[in-house]
VEXLUM-724863 format. One record per residue (C-alpha): residue in three letters; x, y, z; residue number from 1. Coordinates in steps of 0.5 Angstrom, whole numbers. Example, Ala and Ser with C-alpha at 12.3 -4.5 7.8 and 13.67 -1.06 7.14 Angstrom:
residues 2
numar_px_py_pz_kegu
ALA_25_-9_16_1
SER_27_-2_14_2
end
This chain:
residues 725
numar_px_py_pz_kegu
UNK_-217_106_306_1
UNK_-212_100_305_2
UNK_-211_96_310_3
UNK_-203_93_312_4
UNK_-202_86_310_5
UNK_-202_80_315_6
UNK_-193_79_317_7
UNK_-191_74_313_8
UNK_-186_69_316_9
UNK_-178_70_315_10
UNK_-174_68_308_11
UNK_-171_61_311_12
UNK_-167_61_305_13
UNK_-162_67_304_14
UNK_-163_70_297_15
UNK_-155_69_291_16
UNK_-153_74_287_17
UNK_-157_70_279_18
UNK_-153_65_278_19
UNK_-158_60_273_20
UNK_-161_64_267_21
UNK_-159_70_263_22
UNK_-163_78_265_23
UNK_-164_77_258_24
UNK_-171_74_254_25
UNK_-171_67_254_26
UNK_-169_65_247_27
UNK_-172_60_242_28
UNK_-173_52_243_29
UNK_-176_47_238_30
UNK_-183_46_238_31
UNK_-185_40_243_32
UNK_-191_37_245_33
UNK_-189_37_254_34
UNK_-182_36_257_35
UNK_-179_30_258_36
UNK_-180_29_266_37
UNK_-173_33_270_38
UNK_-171_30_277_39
UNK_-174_33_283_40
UNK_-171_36_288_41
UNK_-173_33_295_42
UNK_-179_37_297_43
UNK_-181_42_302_44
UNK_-183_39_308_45
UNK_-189_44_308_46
UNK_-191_42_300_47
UNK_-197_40_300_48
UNK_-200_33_299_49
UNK_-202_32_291_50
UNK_-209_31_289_51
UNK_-212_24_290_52
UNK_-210_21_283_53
UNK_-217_19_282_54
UNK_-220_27_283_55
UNK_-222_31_277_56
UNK_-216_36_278_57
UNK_-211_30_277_58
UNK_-216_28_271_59
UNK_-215_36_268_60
UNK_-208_36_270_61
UNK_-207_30_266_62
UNK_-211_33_260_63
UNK_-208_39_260_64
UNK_-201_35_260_65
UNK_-203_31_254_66
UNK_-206_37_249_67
UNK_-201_43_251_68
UNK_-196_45_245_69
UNK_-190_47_245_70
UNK_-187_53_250_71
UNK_-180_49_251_72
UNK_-176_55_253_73
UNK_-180_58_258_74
UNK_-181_52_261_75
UNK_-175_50_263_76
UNK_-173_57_265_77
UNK_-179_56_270_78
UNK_-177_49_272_79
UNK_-169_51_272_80
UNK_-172_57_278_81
UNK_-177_52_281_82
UNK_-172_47_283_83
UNK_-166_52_284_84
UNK_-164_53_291_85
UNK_-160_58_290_86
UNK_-162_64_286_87
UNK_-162_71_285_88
UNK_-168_71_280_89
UNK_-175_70_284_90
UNK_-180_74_280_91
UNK_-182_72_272_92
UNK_-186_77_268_93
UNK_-190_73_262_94
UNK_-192_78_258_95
UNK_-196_78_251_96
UNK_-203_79_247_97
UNK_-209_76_249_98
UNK_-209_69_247_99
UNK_-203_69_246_100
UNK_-203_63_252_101
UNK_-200_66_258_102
UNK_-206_63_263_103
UNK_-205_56_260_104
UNK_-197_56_261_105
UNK_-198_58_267_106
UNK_-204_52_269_107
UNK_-198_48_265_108
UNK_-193_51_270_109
UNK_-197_50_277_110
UNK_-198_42_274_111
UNK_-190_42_274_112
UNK_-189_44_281_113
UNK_-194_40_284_114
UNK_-191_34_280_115
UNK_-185_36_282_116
UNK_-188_37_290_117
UNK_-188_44_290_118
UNK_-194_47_292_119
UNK_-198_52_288_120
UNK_-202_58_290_121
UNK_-206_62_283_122
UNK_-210_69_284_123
UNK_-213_71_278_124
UNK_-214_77_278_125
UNK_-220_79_273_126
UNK_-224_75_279_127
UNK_-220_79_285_128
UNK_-221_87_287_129
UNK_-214_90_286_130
UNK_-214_91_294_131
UNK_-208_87_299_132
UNK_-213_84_303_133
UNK_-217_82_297_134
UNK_-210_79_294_135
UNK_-209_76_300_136
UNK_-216_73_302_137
UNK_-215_69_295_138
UNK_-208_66_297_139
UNK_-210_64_304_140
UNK_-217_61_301_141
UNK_-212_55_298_142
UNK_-208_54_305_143
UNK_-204_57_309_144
UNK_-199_62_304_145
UNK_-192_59_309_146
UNK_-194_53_306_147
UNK_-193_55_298_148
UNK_-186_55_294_149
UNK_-191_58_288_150
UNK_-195_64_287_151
UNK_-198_65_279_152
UNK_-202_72_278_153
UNK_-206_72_273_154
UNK_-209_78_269_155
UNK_-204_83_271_156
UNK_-206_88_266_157
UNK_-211_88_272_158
UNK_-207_90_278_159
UNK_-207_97_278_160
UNK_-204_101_284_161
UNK_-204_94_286_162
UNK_-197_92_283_163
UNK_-194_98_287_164
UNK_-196_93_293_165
UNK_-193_87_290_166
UNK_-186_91_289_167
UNK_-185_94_295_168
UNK_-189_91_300_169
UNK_-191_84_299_170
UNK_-185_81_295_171
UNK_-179_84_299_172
UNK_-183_80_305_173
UNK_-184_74_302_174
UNK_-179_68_304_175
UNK_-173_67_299_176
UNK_-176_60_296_177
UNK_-182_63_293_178
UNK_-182_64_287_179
UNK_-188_69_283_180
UNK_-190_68_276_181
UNK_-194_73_273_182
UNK_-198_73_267_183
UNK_-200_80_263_184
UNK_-202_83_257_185
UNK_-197_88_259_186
UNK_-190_88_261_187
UNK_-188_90_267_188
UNK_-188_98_269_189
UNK_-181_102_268_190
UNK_-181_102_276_191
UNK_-179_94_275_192
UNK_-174_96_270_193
UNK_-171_102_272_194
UNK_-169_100_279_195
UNK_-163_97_280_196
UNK_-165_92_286_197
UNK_-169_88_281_198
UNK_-165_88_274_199
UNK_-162_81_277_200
UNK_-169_78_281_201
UNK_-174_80_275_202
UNK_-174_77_269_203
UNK_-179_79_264_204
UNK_-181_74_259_205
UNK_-184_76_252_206
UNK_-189_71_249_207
UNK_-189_71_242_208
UNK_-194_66_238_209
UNK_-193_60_235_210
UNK_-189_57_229_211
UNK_-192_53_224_212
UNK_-190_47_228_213
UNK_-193_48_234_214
UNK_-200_51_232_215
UNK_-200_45_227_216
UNK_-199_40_233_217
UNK_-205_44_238_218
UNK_-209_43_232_219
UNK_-208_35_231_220
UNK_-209_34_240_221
UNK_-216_37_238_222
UNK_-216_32_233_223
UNK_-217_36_227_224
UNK_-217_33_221_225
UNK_-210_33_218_226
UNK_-212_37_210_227
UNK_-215_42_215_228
UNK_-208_44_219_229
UNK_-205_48_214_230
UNK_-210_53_213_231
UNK_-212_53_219_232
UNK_-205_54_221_233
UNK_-204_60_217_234
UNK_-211_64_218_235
UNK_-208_64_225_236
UNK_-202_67_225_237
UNK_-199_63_231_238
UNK_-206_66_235_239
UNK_-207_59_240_240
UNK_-213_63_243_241
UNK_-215_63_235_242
UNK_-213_56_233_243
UNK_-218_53_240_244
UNK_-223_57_237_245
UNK_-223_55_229_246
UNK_-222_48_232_247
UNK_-229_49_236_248
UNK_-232_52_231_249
UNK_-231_47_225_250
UNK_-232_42_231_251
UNK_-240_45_233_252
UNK_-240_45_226_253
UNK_-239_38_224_254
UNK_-245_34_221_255
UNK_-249_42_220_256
UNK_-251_44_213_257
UNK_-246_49_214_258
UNK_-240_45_216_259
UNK_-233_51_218_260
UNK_-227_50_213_261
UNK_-224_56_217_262
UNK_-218_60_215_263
UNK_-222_66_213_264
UNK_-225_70_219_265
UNK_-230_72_214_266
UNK_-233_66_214_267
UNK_-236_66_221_268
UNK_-239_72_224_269
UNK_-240_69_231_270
UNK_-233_67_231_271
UNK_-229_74_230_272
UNK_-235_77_235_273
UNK_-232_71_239_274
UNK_-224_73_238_275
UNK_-225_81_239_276
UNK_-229_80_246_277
UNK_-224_75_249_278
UNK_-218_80_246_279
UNK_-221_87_248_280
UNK_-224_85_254_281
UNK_-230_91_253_282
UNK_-235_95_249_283
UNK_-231_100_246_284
UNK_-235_107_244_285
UNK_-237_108_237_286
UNK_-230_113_237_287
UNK_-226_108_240_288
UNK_-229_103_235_289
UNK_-228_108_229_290
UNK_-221_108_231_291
UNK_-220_101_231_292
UNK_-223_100_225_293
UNK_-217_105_222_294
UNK_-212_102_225_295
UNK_-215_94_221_296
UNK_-215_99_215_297
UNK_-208_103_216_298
UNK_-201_100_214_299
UNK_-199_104_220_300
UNK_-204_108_224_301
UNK_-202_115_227_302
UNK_-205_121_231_303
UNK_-206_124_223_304
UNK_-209_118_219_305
UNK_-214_118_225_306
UNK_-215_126_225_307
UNK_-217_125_218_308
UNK_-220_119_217_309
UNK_-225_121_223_310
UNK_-226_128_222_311
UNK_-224_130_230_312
UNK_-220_134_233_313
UNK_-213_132_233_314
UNK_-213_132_241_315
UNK_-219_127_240_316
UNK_-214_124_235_317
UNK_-209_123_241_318
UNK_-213_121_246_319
UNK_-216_115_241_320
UNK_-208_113_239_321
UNK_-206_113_246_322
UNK_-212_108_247_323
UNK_-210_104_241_324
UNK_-203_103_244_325
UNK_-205_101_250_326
UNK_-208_95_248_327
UNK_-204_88_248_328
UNK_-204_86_241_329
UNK_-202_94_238_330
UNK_-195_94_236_331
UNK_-192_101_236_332
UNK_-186_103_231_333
UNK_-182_108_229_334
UNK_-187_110_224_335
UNK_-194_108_228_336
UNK_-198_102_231_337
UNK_-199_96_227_338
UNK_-204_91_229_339
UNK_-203_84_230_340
UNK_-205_81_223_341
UNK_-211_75_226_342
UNK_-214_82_229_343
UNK_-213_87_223_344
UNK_-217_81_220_345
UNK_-223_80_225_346
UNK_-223_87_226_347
UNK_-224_88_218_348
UNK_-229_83_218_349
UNK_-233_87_225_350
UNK_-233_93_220_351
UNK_-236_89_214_352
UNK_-242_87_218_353
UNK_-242_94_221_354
UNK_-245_96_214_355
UNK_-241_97_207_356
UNK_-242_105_207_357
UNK_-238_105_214_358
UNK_-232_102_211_359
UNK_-232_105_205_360
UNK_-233_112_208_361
UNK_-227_111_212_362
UNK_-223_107_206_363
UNK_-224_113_201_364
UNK_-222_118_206_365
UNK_-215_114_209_366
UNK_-213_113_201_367
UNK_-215_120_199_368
UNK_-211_122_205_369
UNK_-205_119_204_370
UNK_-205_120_195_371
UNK_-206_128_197_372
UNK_-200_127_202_373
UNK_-195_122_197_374
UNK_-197_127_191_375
UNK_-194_133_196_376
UNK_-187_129_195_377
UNK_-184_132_202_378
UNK_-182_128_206_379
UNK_-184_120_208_380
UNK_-185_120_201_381
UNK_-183_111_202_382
UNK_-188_111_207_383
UNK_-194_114_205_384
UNK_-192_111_198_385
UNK_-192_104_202_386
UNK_-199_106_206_387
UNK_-203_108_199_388
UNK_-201_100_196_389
UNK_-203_97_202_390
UNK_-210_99_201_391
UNK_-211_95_196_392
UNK_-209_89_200_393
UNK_-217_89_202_394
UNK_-219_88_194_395
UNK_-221_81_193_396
UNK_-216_81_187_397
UNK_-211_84_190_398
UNK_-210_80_196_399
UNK_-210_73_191_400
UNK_-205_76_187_401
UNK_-200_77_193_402
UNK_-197_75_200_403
UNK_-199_81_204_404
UNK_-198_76_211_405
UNK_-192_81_214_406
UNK_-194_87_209_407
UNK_-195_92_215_408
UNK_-187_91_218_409
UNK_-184_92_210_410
UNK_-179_99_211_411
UNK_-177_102_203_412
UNK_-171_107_202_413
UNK_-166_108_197_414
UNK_-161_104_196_415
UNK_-154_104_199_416
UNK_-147_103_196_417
UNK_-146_97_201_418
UNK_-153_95_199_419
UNK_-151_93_192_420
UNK_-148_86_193_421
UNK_-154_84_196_422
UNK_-158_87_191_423
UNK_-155_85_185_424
UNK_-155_77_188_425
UNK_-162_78_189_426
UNK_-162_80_181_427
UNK_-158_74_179_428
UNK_-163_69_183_429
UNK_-169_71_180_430
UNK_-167_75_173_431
UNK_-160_71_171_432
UNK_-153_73_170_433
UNK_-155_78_164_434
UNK_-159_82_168_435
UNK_-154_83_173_436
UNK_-148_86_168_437
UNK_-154_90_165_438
UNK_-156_93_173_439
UNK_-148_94_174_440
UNK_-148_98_169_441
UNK_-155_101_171_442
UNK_-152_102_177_443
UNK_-146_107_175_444
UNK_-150_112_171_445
UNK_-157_113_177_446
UNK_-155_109_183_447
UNK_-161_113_185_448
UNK_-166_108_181_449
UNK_-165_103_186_450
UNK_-169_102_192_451
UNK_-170_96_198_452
UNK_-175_93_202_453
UNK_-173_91_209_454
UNK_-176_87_213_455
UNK_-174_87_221_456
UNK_-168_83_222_457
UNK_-168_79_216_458
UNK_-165_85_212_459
UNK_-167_86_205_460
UNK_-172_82_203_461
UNK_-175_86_196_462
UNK_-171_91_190_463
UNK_-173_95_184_464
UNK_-169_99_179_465
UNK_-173_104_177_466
UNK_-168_108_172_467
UNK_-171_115_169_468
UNK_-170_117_161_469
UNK_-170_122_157_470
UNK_-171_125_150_471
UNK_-165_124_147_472
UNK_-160_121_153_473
UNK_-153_119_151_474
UNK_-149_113_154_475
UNK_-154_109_157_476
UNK_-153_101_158_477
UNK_-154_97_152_478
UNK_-161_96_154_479
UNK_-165_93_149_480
UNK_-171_94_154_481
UNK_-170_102_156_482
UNK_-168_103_147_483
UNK_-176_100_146_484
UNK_-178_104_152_485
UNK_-176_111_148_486
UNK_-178_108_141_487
UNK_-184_107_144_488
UNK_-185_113_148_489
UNK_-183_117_141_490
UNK_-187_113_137_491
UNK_-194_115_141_492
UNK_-192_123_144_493
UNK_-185_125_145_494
UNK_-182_126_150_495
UNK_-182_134_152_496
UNK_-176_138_154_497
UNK_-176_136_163_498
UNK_-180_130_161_499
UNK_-178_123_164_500
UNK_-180_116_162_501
UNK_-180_111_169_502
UNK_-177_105_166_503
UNK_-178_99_172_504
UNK_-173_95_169_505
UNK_-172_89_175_506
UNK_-175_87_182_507
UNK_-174_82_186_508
UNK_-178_80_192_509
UNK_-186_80_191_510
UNK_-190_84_188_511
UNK_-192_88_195_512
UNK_-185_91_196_513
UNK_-185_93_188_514
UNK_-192_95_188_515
UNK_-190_99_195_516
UNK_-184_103_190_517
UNK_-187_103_185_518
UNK_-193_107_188_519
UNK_-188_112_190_520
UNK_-185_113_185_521
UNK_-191_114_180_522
UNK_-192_120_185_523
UNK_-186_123_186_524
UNK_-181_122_180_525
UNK_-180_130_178_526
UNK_-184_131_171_527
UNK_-185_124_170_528
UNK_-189_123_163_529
UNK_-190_116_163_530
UNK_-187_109_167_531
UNK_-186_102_164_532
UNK_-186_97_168_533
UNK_-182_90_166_534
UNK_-184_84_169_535
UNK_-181_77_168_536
UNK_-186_71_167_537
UNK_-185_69_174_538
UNK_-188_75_177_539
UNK_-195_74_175_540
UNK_-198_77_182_541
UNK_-194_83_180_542
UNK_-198_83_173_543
UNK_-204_82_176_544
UNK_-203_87_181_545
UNK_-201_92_174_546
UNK_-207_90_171_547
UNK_-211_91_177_548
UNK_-207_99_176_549
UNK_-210_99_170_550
UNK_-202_99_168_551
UNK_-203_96_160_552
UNK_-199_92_157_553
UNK_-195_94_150_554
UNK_-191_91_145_555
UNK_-187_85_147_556
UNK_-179_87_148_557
UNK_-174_81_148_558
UNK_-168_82_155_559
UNK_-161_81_155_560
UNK_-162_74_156_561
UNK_-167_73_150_562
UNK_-173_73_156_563
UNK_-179_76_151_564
UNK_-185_79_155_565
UNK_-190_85_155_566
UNK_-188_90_159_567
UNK_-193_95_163_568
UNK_-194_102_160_569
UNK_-198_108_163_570
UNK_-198_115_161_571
UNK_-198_119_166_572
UNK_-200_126_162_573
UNK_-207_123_161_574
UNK_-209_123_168_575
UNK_-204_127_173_576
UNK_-203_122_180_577
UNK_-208_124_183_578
UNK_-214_123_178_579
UNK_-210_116_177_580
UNK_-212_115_184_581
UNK_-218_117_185_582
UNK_-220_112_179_583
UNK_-216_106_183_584
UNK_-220_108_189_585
UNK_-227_106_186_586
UNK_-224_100_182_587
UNK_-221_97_190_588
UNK_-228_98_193_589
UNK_-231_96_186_590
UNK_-235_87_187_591
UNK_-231_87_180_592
UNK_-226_92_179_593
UNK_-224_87_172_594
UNK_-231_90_170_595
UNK_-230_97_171_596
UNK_-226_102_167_597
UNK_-218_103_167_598
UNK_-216_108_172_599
UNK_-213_111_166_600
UNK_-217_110_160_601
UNK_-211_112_155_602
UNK_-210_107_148_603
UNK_-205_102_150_604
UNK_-203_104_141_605
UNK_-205_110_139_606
UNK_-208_111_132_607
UNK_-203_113_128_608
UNK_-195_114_128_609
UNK_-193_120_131_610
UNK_-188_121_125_611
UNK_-195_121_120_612
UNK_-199_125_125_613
UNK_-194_130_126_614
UNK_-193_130_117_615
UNK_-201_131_117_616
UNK_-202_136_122_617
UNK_-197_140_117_618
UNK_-201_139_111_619
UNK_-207_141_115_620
UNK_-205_148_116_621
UNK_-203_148_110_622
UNK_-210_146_107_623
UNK_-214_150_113_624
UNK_-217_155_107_625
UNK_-219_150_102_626
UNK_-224_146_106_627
UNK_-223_140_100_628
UNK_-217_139_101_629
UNK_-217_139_109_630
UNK_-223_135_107_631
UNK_-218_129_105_632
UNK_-215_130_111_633
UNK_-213_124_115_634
UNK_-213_127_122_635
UNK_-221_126_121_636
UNK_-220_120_123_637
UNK_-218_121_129_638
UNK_-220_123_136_639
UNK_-219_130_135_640
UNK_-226_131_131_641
UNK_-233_127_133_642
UNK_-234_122_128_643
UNK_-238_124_122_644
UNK_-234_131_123_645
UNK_-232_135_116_646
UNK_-227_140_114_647
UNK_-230_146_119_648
UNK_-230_141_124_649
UNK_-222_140_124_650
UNK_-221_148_122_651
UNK_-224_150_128_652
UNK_-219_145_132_653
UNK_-214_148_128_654
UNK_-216_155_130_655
UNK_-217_153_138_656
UNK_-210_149_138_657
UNK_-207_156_135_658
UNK_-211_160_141_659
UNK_-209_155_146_660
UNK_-201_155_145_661
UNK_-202_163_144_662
UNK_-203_163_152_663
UNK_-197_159_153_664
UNK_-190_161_157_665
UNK_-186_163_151_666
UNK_-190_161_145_667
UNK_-194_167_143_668
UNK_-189_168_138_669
UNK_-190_161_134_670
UNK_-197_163_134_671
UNK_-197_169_131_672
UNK_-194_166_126_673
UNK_-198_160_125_674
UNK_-204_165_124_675
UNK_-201_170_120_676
UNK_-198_164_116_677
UNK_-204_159_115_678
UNK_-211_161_119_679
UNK_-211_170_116_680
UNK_-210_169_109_681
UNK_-207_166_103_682
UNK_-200_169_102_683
UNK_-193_167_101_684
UNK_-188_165_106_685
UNK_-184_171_105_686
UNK_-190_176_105_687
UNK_-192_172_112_688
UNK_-184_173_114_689
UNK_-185_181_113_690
UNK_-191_182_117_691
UNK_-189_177_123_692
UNK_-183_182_122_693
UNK_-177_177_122_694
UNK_-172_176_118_695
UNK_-174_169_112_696
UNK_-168_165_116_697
UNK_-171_166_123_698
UNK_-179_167_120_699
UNK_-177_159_117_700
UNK_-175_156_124_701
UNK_-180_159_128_702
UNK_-185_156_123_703
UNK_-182_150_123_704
UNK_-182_150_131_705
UNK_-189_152_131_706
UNK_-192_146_126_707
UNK_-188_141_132_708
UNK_-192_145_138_709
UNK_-198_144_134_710
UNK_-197_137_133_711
UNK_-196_136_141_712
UNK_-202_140_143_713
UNK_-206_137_137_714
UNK_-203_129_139_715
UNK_-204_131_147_716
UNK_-212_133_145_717
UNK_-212_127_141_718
UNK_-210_122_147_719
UNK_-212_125_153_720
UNK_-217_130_152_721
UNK_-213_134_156_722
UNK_-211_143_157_723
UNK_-202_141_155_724
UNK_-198_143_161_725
end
C-alpha cells in the first residue's frame, strides 16, 4: 500500500507565466569545452554551504568541469532557469539513447548550481525502488528537501507508476523556486504533453549525439593521441558512452602486444559486450536477441521481416517490435525501426561471434524475403528495393567501396516535375553541361526514368536517370550512349517485341543511392531484357559495387563530352532476378566473393555477330539433310553443340529448336513450315508451299519469320542454356 508523502512547505515564490526559453526544443550551439562563468543571482539564504575545497568532491567537480565537452545550448537553458525568479518553466525532461550523456550533463549542472550557491539533491533511480517514500528517503538522506533549489532525477525510464506521483502529487506542492531536471532513455508520457497545465512548465529536451568537434575535443581531454581522433570519431557515431569506451580500451591496451587502434567494433570482442550492457540494461532471451540481430541487419526492421527472418507467429512478431521500439536507441519511422548506427555495429559484431551460421541463416532468409517481395512489383517497391542493396553493406567489398554511414534514412521515389531543377544541377556538378542538355531532352521524352534519394531535412541528395529503349525506337535524344546501348543489344540477341533495355545513363550522389535504384529497377522494369549502366571515372564505388553485381563491363562508349568509359552490361534473360539474387546472396557472405563466379555467368561478348550467326543458322537448315555440308557449319563452334560434336550433334539441336518454338503462343505455324521445308524431305519451296497449304507469297514470308525465330531460340540456347520465354 502506498503511503502519502511528508507535507512539503509552501512555495515562498509565486509561480509567472514562461517568459524565459521557448516550449519549443532547445536549438544547436557550437561545441564548447564549459561555459564561460555567468553572474550569480544572491543565494538562498537556506543554500547549502559548498564543500571544502580540499574534499574529494570538490576535486571531481573540478575534474568533471575540466573534461566535460560541449552541450552549450542546454546548459544555458538550465542556467537561464536556475537563476530566473520568475519563471513559469520548473520542470526540464533531458531525454536520449543510453550513453548519449544525460547523467554526466546532469552531474555538469548540479556543479553549476552549486557554483552558483544553489543547493543541489540527486536521486538516481536505477538504486531507488519506484515508491514515494523511497523517492522521498533518498531526498531527504542529503539534508533537509526545503532547503533545495534543484532536484535532478536520474534513470527516469525507471520510475514506472512513479512518475504519475511526481506529476500530480509531489511537483504541484513542491515550493515555486525549485526547479526539477530529469534525465531519461525516454521522453515524458503523453499525460505531460497532452495536459495543458503543463504545455508552458515542462520542457522536454531531446538530446542528440555529438558533432565531430565535440566528440574530437572529449577525445583529446582523455589524452588520446591526435592521429587516432578521426577514426575514432567516426567509428562513434557521436556516442560519448562510445568515445569513453574506445579512449579506455586503447588506454588499457597501451604497451600490450596487442595495442587497440579502434574504429571497428569488430576488433574488440569485450568492448561491444561492454557497449550493449550498459545500453540494454538486461539479458535479453534468445527471442529477443534474435530480434535484435534482424533489426542490426535490416535497413528498416518491421513486424513482416521479423515474422519471416525468424519463422514466428506474426503476434510473436508484434510483440518482439513492440520490445524493440521501446528501447532507447530505436528509431521508428513511417517505414519501421531504424537503429542507432554504432549499436547496428556492435550488435552485428555480437551476431558474428554468436556463430557464422547464425548469421548466415538470419542473412539468407531476410535477402530471400525482400527479393521475392521486390520481384512481386507491387507496392513499396522504392523500399524493398532499398532494404534488398542495403544487405550488402555487410560485405567486406561493399562496405569499402561506399559511405553507407546514414544509409538506413536515404527514402527513394520518382521524381517530381518541380524536382528537375535541382536534379539537373546536381547533373551539371558532377557529369558537365553536356549531360545537362542531353538529360533535359531525356527529361521530355520519360520523365518516369528520373528517380531521387532523399535524406531528411536535407532534401535531394542522390538521382538517377534510368531511361527504357526498345527495338527500333524513333525520336530519341542524340545519345550516343543509348545508340551503342541498341547497337550492342542488336549485335548480341535483339531485342524482341515488349522487350526493353535499361540504359542507367547518369547518377549523381554515391553509389548506395544508385545501387538502391538501381536494385529496384532491375526487379520491376516490365520486360526488362537487359540493363547497361554508365559510370563516369569519378564514380569508382559505384563500379566496384557493379562488379561485386556481377554487372560486366563492354565496350568503351564516347559521351556528349568526350568522356570515354565502359559501361556495365547485364542481360537479364540469362538469369531472371530471382536467379541473379539468389547468386549475389552466396557471393555477399562469400570471404572473397571476387573468387567466385558472376551472379550472371553470361559472356560479356558472344562468339559471333548476331547478323552471322542469324546467316548461319539459315544455311544450317538449309544443309540439315547433307550431313557433309552441315559438317562445315560454323555453328559447330559455338555453345550450341558439346566440343568435338559432328553434324547429328547439330542436326538433333536444329530438330529440338523446331519442337521447342511448335509449343509456343502463336508459332505452331512457323514450325510446320520449317519441318516440312528443311527437316521431312527434300523438296522444293513450291512442293513445301503447297503441302503446308499457303500460297508461294505467304509460304515465303512465314519462312522467312520461321528461320528468325529459329535464330533467337538457337542464339537464346547458345548464351543462356535457357527455355525462350
Amino acid at each position: 500500500m502506498r503511503t502519502s508523502p511528508t507535507p512539503l512547505p509552501t512555495a515562498p515564490v509565486p509561480l509567472a507565466p514562461a517568459s524565459v526559453v521557448p516550449a519549443q526544443a532547445v536549438p544547436s550551439a557550437p561545441a564548447s569545452a564549459v561555459l564561460a562563468p555567468t553572474p550569480t543571482a544572491p543565494a538562498s539564504p537556506t543554500a547549502k554551504a559548498p564543500s571544502p575545497a580540499d574534499s574529494h568532491g570538490a576535486l571531481l567537480a573540478a575534474l568533471r568541469k575540466k573534461v566535460f565537452t560541449g552541450r552549450v545550448a542546454e546548459l544555458r537553458l538550465l542556467r537561464e532557469l536556475l537563476l530566473s525568479d520568475r519563471r513559469g518553466c520548473f520542470v526540464v525532461w533531458l531525454h536520449g539513447m543510453g550513453g548519449v550523456g544525460k547523467t554526466a550533463l546532469l552531474r555538469r549542472f548540479a556543479d553549476e548550481a552549486e557554483a552558483h550557491g544553489r543547493t543541489a539533491r540527486s536521486v538516481d533511480m536505477r538504486g531507488t525502488d519506484p515508491t514515494p517514500d523511497a523517492f522521498l528517503a533518498a531526498l531527504e538522506a542529503q539534508g533537509p528537501l526545503e532547503a533545495a533549489h534543484v532536484l535532478l532525477v536520474d534513470s527516469a525510464e525507471s520510475l514506472g507508476p512513479l512518475e504519475q506521483w511526481l506529476r500530480d502529487e509531489f511537483l504541484p506542492r513542491m515550493p515555486a523556486h525549485v526547479l526539477l531536471v530529469i534525465g531519461g532513455r525516454r521522453p515524458p508520457s503523453a499525460e505531460w504533453r497532452t495536459d495543458a497545465q503543463w504545455w508552458h512548465a515542462l520542457r522536454s529536451v531531446e538530446l542528440d549525439g555529438m558533432d565531430d568537434t565535440e566528440a574530437a575535443q572529449l577525445l583529446r581531454n582523455r589524452d588520446v593521441a591526435e592521429a587516432a581522433v578521426p577514426r575514432l570519431v567516426r567509428a562513434a557515431h557521436g556516442l560519448p558512452l562510445a568515445l569513453a569506451l574506445f579512449a579506455d580500451a586503447r588506454e588499457r591496451a597501451a604497451g600490450s602486444e596487442e595495442p587497440y587502434e579502434g574504429g571497428e567494433l569488430g576488433d574488440s570482442p569485450d568492448l561491444v559486450r561492454e557497449l550493449l550492457r550498459l545500453l540494454l540494461r538486461e539479458n535479453p532471451s534468445p527471442e529477443r536477441s534474435d530480434a535484435l540481430h534482424v533489426l542490426a541487419l535490416a535497413r528498416v526492421t518491421t513486424e513482416e521481416l521479423v515474422r519471416h527472418a525468424l519463422e514466428i507467429p506474426a503476434a510473436q512478431a508484434r510483440t518482439l517490435c513492440a520490445w524493440l521500439s521501446g528501447q532507447s536507441f530505436v528509431h521508428s519511422t513511417a517505414d519501421g525501426l531504424v537503429p542507432h548506427e554504432l549499436v547496428r555495429e556492435a550488435l552485428l559484431a555480437d551476431l558474428r561471434w554468436r556463430g557464422l551460421e547464425t548469421y548466415e541463416r538470419l542473412f539468407r532468409r531476410l535477402h530471400a524475403h525482400l527479393a521475392e517481395r521486390l520481384a512481386e512489383r507491387g507496392g513499396g517497391r522504392w523500399a524493398f528495393g532499398a532494404g534488398l542493396a542495403y544487405l550488402s553493406r555487410t560485405n567486406r567489398i561493399a562496405r569499402e567501396a561506399a559511405d553507407w554511414q546514414g544509409a538506413d534514412r536515404l527514402h527513394l521515389r520518382t521524381a517530381r516535375p518541380d524536382d528537375l531543377d535541382e536534379v539537373l544541377a546536381a547533373v551539371g556538378r558532377e557529369h558537365g553541361d553536356a549531360a545537362v542538355r542531353l538529360a533535359r531532352q531525356w527529361w521530355e521524352q520519360q520523365p518516369t526514368a528520373f528517380s531521387v534519394a532523399e535524406y531528411g531535412r536535407r532534401g535531394i541528395v542522390g538521382t538517377l536517370i534510368a531511361p527504357c529503349l526498345e527495338a527500333g525506337a524513333a525520336a530519341l535524344p542524340d545519345d550516343p550512349v543509348a545508340r551503342a546501348a541498341l547497337e550492342h543489344a542488336a549485335g548480341r540477341s535483339p531485342l524482341r517485341r515488349s522487350e526493353r533495355l535499361l540504359l542507367a545513363r547518369w547518377s549523381t550522389g554515391g553509389a548506395v543511392a544508385a545501387g538502391y535504384a538501381l536494385t529496384t529497377l532491375w526487379a520491376t522494369t516490365p520486360g526488362l531484357a537487359m540493363s547497361w549502366t554508365y559510370t563516369a571515372p569519378g564514380q569508382r564505388g559505384l563500379s566496384t559495387l557493379l562488379e561485386l553485381y556481377g554487372q560486366q563491363r563492354t565496350t568503351p562508349v564516347d559521351g556528349p563530352d568526350g568522356e570515354r568509359t565502359a559501361p556495365y552490361v547485364q542481360d537479364w534473360r540469362s538469369a531472371t532476378f530471382d536467379r541473379w539474387a539468389a547468386a549475389l546472396r552466396t557471393r555477399l557472405l562469400a570471404d572473397d566473393p571476387a573468387a567466385l563466379p558472376s551472379p550472371a555467368a553470361a559472356t560479356a561478348t558472344p562468339p559471333m555477330p548476331w547478323p552471322e550467326f542469324a546467316e548461319a543458322v539459315k544455311h544450317a537448315y538449309r544443309s540439315a539433310l547433307d550431313p557433309r555440308q552441315l559438317a562445315e557449319s560454323a555453328l559447330l563452334g559455338t555453345r550450341l553443340v558439346a566440343p568435338g560434336a559432328d553434324a547429328a550433334a547439330l542436326r538433333t539441336t536444329l530438330t529440338e529448336t523446331v519442337a521447342q518454338l511448335r509449343t509456343l503462343p502463336g508459332q505452331r505455324q512457323l514450325a510446320d513450315v520449317l519441318e516440312i521445308t528443311y527437316l521431312s524431305g527434300p523438296r522444293s519451296q513450291q512442293a513445301a508451299a503447297s503441302r503446308a497449304a499457303l500460297s508461294f507469297s505467304t509460304y515465303r514470308r512465314r519462312l522467312s519469320a520461321a528461320l528468325t525465330r529459329a535464330a533467337e531460340l538457337l542464339r537464346e540456347r547458345e548464351l543462356y542454356g535457357s527455355v525462350p520465354r
